[in-house]
Legacy VTK file of the C-alpha trace (Angstrom):
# vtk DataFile Version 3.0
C-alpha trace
ASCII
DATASET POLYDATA
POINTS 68 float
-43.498 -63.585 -9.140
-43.431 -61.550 -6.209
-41.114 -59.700 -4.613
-40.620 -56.984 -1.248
-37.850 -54.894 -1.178
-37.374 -53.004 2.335
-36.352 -49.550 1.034
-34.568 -46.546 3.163
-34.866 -42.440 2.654
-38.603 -42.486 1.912
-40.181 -39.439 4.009
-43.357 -38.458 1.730
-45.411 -39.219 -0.888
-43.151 -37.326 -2.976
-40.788 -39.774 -2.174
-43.551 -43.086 -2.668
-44.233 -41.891 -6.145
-40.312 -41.426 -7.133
-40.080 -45.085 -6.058
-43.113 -46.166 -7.593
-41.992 -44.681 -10.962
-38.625 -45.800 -10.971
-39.470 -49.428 -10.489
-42.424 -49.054 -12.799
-39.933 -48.384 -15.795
-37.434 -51.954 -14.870
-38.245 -54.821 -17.334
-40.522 -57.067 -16.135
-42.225 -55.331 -13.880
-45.949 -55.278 -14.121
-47.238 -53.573 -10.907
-46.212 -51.841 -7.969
-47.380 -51.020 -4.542
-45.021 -48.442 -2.772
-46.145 -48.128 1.830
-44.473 -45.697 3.035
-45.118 -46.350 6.858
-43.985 -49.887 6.187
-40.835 -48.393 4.123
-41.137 -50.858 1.279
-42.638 -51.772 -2.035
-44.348 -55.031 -3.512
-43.450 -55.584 -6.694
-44.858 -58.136 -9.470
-43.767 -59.428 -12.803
-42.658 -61.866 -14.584
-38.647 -62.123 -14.430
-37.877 -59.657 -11.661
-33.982 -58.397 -11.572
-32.969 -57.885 -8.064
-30.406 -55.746 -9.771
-32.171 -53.828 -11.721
-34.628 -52.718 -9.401
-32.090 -52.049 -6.616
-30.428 -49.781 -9.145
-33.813 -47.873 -10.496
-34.558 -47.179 -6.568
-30.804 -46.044 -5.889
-31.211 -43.205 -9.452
-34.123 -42.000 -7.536
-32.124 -41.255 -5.069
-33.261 -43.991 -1.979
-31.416 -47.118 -0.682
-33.134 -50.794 -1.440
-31.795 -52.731 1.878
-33.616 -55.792 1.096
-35.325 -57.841 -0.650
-37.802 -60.837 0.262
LINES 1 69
68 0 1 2 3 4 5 6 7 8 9 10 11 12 13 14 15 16 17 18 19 20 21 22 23 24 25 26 27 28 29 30 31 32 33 34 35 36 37 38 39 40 41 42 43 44 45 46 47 48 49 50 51 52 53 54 55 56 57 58 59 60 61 62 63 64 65 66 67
């Protein structure tokens, strides 16, 4: 499964790998590809929790405004 969520507040690389780590640590999840300049992140897994990642992005501190 494959999933895109369009994510807000990301300004750096800082930022990418806060993101990156956060949705790295949700169940399921197997990898992770944060873009910056596109402001979003493809994730892939198994059962992926639409919840559960919008909530790991929002602890980091950025705003998941959807998800494809």
């Amino acid at each position: 499964m494959r999933k895109t969520l369009s994510i807000e507040g990301m300004s750096c690389n800082h930022c990418v790998m806060h993101v990156k780590n956060a949705l790295t640590e949700v169940q399921g999840v197997a990898s992770v590809a944060v873009d910056l300049a596109k402001k979003n992140a493809v994730v892939e897994g198994g059962e992926l929790d639409d919840d559960a990642m919008k909530a790991a992005v929002a602890e980091a501190g950025y705003e998941v405004v959807g998800i494809a």
